[in-house]
ZAGURO-923300 format. One record per residue (C-alpha): y, x, z; residue in one letter. Coordinates in steps of 0.05 Angstrom, whole numbers, always signed. Example, Ala and Ser with C-alpha at 12.3 -4.5 7.8 and 13.67 -1.06 7.14 Angstrom:
BEGIN
SITE     yy     xx     zz code
SITE    -90   +246   +156    A
SITE    -21   +273   +143    S
REM end
This chain:
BEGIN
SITE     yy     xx     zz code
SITE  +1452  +2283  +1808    X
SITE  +1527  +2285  +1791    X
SITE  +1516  +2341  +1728    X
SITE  +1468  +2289  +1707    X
SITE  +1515  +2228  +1709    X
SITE  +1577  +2277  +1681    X
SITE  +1530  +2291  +1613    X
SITE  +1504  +2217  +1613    X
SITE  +1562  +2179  +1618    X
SITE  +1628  +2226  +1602    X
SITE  +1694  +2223  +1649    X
SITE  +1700  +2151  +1623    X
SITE  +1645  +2108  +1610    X
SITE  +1651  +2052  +1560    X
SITE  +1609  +1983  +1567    X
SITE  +1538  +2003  +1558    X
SITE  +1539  +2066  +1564    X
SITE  +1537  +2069  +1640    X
SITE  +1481  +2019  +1640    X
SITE  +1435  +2069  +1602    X
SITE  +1455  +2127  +1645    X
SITE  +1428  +2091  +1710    X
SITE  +1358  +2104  +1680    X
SITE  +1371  +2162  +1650    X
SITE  +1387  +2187  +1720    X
SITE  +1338  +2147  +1756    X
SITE  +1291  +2185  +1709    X
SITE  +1323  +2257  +1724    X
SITE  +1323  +2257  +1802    X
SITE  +1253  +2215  +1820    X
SITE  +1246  +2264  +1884    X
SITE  +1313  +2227  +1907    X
SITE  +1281  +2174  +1941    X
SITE  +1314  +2116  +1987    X
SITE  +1294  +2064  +2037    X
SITE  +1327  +1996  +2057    X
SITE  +1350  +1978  +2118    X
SITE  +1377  +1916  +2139    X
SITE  +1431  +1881  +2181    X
SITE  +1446  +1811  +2192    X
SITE  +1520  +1806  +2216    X
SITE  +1560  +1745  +2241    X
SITE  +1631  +1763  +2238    X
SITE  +1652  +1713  +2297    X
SITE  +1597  +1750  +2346    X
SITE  +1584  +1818  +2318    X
SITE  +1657  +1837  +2292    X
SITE  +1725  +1853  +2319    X
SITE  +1782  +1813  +2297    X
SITE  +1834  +1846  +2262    X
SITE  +1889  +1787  +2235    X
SITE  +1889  +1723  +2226    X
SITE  +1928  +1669  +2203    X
SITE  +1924  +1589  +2192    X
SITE  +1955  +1582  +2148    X
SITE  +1913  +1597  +2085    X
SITE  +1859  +1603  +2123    X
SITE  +1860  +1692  +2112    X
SITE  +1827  +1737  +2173    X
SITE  +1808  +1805  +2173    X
SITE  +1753  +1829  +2212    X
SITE  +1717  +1904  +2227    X
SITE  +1651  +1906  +2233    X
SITE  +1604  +1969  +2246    X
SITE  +1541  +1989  +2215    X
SITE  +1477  +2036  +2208    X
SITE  +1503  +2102  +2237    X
SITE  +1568  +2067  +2256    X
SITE  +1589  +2060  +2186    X
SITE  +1653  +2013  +2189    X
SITE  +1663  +1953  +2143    X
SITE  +1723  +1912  +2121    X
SITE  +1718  +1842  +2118    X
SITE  +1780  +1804  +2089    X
SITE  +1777  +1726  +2082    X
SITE  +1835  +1684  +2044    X
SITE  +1843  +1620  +2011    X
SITE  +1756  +1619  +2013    X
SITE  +1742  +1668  +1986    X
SITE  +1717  +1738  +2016    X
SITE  +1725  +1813  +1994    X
SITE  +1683  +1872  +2036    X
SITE  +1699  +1946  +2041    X
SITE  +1652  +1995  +2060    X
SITE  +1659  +2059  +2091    X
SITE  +1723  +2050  +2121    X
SITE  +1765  +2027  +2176    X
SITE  +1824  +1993  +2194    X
SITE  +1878  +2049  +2194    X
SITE  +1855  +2072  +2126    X
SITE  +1911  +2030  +2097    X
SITE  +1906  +1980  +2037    X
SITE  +1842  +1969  +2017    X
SITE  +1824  +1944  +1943    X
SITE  +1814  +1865  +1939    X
SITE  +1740  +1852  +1897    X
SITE  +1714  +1784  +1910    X
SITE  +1708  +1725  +1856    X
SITE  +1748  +1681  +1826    X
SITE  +1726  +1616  +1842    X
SITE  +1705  +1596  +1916    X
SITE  +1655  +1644  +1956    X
SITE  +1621  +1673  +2020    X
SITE  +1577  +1729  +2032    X
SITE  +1509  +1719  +2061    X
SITE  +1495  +1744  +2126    X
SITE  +1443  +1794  +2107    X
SITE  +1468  +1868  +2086    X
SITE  +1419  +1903  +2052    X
SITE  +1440  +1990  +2070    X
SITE  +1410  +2048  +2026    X
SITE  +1388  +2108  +2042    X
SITE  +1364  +2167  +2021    X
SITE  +1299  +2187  +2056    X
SITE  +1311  +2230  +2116    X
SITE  +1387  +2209  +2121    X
SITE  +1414  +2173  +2175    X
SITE  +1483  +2153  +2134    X
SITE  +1472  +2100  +2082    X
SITE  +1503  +2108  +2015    X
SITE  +1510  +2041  +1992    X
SITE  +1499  +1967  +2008    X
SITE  +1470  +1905  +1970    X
SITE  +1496  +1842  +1993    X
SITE  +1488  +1769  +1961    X
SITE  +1548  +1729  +1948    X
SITE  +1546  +1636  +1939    X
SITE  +1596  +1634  +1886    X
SITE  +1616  +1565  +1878    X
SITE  +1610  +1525  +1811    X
SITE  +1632  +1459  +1838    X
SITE  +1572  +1422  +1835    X
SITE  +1562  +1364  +1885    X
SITE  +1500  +1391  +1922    X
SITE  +1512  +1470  +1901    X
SITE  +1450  +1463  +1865    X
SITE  +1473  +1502  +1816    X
SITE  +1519  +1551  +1849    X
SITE  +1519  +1624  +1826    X
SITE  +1476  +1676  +1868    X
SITE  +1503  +1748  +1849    X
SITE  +1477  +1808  +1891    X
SITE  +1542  +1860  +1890    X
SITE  +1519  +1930  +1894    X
SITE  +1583  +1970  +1932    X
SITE  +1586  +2040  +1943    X
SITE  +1604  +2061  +2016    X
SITE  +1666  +2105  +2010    X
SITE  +1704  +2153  +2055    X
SITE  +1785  +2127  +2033    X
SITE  +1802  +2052  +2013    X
SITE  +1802  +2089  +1937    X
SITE  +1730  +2107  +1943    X
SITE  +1701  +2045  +1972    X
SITE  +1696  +1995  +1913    X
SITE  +1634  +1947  +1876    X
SITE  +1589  +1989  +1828    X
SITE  +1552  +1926  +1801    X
SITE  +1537  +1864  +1800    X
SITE  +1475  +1816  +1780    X
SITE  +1463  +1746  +1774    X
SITE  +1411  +1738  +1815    X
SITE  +1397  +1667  +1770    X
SITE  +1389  +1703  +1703    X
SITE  +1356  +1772  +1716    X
SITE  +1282  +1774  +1739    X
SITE  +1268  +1828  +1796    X
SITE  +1337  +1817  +1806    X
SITE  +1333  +1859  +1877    X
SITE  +1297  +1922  +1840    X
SITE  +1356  +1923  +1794    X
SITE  +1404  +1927  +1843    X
SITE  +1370  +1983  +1882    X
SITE  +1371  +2023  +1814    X
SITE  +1436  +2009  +1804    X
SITE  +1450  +2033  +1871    X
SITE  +1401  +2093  +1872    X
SITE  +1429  +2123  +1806    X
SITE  +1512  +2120  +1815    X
SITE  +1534  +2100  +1873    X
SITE  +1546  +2167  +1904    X
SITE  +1580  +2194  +1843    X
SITE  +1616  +2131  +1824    X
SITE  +1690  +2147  +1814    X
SITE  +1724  +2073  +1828    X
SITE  +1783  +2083  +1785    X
SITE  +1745  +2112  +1731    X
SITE  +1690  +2081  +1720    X
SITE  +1670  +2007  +1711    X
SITE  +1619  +1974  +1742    X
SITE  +1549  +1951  +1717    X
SITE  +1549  +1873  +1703    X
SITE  +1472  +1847  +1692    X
SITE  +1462  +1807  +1647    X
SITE  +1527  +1843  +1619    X
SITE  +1562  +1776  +1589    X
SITE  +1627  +1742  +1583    X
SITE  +1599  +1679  +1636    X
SITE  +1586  +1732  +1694    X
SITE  +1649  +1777  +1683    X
SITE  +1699  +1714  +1681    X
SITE  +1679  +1692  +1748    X
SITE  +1694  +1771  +1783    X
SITE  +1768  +1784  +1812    X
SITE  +1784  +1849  +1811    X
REM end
């Protein structure tokens, strides 16, 4: 899959161009297959706590799953960022959340390719706050993350607006499916659907 990524997209994709590679490699490797499997995780029950601190409301907790597969989770000021793939003495890990106010739901959403027993990648949903009274209109973005093996490699591959794009979940596992193995974090950017100035002011990066 990687040769086919490398000749779709180059060493440094520009905007659009990675968004037609996904199908051109979805296209090139059908015989890749994947399953979902999911895990609903409370981080006060199912997680150890790493830090905490009142003031500001931040915490840091390490949770564990499919396979064992650790995850970050670090909270400040409300708002959340999730690493996958590594653990606590991997050093500083890379801070991807959104801008304004947010949580992540509980249920995490692993991939895998058939026969595997370590996932590749995770879809989560995010509430991303738009102030409204009753959160009636609130944003709903699944965040597609790759599952990486140093805080460098771990990072978001995509995101969709759950609100906006029909068969919002089938995108996401595409998205997954195609790049999230050969995703290089610092190189490459990742996939915004619909790809527009509203979703990509709300990300923090």
């Amino acid at each position: 899959m990687q040769s086919v990524l490398v000749r779709a997209i180059g060493r440094r994709p520009g905007k659009g161009t990675l968004v037609a590679a996904i199908f051109l490699v979805a296209a090139a490797c059908p015989s890749e297959a994947a399953e979902s499997r999911y895990q609903t995780i409370d981080t006060a029950t199912d997680c150890e706590l790493l830090s905490e601190q009142l003031e500001g409301g931040s915490s840091s907790f390490l949770c564990d799953g499919p396979a064992e597969t650790p995850f970050i989770e670090d909270h400040g000021d409300l708002r959340t960022s999730v690493a996958y793939g590594i653990d606590e003495t991997q050093g500083e890990r890379n801070w991807e959340s959104f801008t304004p106010f947010n949580f992540p739901r509980p249920t995490i959403e692993w991939r895998f390719r058939d026969g595997s027993s370590e996932p590749f990648a995770t879809i989560r949903r995010w509430s991303v706050e738009t102030g409204s009274e009753d959160g009636a209109r609130d944003w709903s973005i699944l965040v597609v993350s790759r599952i990486g093996e140093t805080p460098q490699t771990a990072c978001t591959v995509g995101y969709i607006d759950a609100r906006r794009i029909e068969n919002a979940n089938v995108m996401a596992r595409i998205i997954a499916d195609a790049i999230a193995e050969d995703f290089h974090c610092r190189d490459y950017p990742p996939i915004y659907r619909p790809d527009d100035r509203q979703l990509r002011a709300i990300v923090s990066r």
